[in-house]
C-alpha positions as CSV (number, residue, x, y, z in Angstrom):
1,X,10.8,-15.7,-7.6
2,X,11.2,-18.4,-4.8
3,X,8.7,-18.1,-1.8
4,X,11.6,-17.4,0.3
5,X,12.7,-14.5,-1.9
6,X,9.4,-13.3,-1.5
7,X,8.7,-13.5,2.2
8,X,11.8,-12.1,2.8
9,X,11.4,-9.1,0.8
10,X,7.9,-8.8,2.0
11,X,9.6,-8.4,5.9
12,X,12.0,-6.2,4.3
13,X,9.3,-3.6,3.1
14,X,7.0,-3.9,6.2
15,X,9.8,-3.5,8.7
16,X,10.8,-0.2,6.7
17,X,7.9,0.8,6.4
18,X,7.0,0.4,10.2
19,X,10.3,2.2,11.0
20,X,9.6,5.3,8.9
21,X,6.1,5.1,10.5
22,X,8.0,7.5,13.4
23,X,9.6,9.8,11.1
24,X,7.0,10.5,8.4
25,X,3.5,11.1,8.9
26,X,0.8,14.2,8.5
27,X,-1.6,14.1,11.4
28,X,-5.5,15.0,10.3
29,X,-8.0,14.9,12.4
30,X,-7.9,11.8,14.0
31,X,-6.5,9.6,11.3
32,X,-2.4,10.1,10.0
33,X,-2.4,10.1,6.6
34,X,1.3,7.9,6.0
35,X,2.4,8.3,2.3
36,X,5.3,5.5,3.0
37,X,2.5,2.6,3.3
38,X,1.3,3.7,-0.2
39,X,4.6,3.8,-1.7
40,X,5.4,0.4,-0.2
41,X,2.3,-0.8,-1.3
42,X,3.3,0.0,-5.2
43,X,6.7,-1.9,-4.5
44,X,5.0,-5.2,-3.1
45,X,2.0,-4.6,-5.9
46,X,4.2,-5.0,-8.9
47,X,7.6,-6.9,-7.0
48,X,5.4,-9.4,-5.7
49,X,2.0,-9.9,-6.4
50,X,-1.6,-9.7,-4.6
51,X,-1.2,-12.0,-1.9
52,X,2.0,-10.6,-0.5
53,X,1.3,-7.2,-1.0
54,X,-1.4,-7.3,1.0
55,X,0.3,-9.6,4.1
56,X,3.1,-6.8,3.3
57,X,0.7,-4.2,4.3
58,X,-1.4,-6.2,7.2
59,X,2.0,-6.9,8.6
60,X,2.6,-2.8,8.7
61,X,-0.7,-1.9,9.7
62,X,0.2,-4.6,12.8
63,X,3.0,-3.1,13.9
64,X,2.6,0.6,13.1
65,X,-0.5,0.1,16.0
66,X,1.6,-2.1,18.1
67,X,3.9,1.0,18.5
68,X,1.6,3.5,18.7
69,X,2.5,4.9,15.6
70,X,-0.4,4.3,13.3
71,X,-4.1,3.7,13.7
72,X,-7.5,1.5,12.9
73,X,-8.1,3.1,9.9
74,X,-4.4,1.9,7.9
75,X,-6.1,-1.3,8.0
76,X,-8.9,-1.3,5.6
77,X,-7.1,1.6,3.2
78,X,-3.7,-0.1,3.1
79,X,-4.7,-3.7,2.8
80,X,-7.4,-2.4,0.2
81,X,-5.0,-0.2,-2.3
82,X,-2.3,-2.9,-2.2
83,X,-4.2,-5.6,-3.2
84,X,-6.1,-3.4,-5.9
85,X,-2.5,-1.8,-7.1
86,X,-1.5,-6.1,-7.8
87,X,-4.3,-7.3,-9.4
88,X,-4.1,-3.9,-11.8
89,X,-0.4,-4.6,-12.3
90,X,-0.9,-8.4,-12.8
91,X,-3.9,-8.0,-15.5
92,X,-1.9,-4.9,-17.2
93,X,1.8,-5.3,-16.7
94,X,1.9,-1.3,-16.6
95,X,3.0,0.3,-13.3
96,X,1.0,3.1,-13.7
97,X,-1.9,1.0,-13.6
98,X,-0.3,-0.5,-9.8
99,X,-0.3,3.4,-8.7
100,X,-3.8,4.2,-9.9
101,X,-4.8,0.9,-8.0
102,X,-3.4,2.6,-4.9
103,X,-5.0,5.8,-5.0
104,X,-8.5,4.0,-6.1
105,X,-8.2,1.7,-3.4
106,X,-6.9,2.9,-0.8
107,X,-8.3,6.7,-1.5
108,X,-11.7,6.0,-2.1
109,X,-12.6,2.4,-1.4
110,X,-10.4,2.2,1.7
111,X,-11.5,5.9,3.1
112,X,-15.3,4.2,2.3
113,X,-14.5,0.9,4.2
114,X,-12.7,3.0,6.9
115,X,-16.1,4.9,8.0
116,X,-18.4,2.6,9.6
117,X,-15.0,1.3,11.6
118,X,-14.9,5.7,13.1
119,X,-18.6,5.5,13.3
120,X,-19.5,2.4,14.9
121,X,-16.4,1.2,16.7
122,X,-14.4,4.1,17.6
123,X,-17.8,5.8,18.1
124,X,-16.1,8.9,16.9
125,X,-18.5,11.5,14.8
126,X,-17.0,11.2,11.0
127,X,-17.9,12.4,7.7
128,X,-18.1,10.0,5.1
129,X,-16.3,12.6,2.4
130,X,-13.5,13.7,5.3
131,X,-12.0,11.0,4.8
132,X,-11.5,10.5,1.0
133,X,-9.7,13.7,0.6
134,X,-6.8,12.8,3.3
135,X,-6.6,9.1,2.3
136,X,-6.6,10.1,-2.0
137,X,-3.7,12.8,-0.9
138,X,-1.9,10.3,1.4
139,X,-1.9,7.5,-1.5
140,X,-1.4,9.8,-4.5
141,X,1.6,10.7,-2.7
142,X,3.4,7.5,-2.0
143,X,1.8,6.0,-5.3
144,X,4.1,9.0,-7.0
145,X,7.1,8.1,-5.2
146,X,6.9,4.5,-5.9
147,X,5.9,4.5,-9.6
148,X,9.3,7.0,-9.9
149,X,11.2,4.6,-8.0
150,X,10.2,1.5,-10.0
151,X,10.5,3.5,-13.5
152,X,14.6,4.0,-12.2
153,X,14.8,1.0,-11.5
154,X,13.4,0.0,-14.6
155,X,15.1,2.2,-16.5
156,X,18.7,1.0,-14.9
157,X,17.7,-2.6,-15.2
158,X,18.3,-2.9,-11.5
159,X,15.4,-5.0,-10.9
160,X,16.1,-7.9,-13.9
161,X,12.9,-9.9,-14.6
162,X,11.6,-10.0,-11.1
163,X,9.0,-7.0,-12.2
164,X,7.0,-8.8,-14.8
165,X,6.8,-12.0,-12.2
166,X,3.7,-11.2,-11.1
167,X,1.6,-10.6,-14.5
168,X,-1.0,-13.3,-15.2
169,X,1.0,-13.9,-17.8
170,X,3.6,-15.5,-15.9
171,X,1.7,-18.1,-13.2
172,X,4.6,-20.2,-12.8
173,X,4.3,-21.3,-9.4
């Protein structure tokens, strides 16, 4: 795919994704838990590799706190589980393996990376293990809607070649 094709679709899916930001979240505590960012993080994984997955998800995380809509912590567990979701996808050309990526990285190596940023500079009192729980349920949820999404499209061929791109087994550049 052409790097216009690509940054284009990567605007596409952030600005959607900040959108639905206002409509679809579950409050916890003091983090949202926002099952959209997971399931656009699936689409970008396997539609357009590592590096714009996790621009894709930066660019979200931007704008969701620009409009009040989103918070410190969908930095570290978005940008984390998209780029994890890719490089599984790229190495194993299996979508399932991009969804897994998301709940592993964002779930438990995002909720992880996500503490210190509660505890040092939001100074707010946080357990470790309160935050795996709401981030593993946020990105098994929009991991699940995006594998089914990509498996239709699959399916219905609606998608063409563009989903094996991003393998390592196809570094065209």
């Amino acid at each position: 795919m052409q790097k216009t094709k690509k940054l284009t679709l990567t605007a596409i899916i952030a600005a959607i994704t900040t959108v639905s930001s206002s409509f679809v979240y579950i409050p916890i505590g003091f983090a949202k838990i926002f099952p959209i960012q997971h399931f656009a993080n699936v689409l970008s994984a396997v539609l357009l590799g590592p590096w714009y997955a996790v621009i894709q998800a930066f660019i979200s995380s931007t704008l969701r706190n620009m409009l009040g809509t989103g918070s410190l912590f969908a930095y570290p567990g978005s940008m984390i589980g998209a780029f994890l979701a890719a490089i599984l996808y790229s190495k194993t050309r299996k979508i399932g393996f991009a969804a897994t990526g998301e709940v592993i990285g964002t779930g438990i190596l995002g909720a992880l990376a996500t503490y210190p940023i509660a505890v040092l500079i939001l100074g707010q009192d946080a357990t470790l293990f309160g935050f795996i729980p709401a981030f593993t349920l946020s990105s098994f949820t929009g991991a699940i809607m995006g594998y089914g999404l990509l498996k239709v499209l699959v399916r219905n061929k609606a998608i063409g070649g563009m989903i094996h791109e991003n393998s390592t087994y196809n570094r065209g550049f």
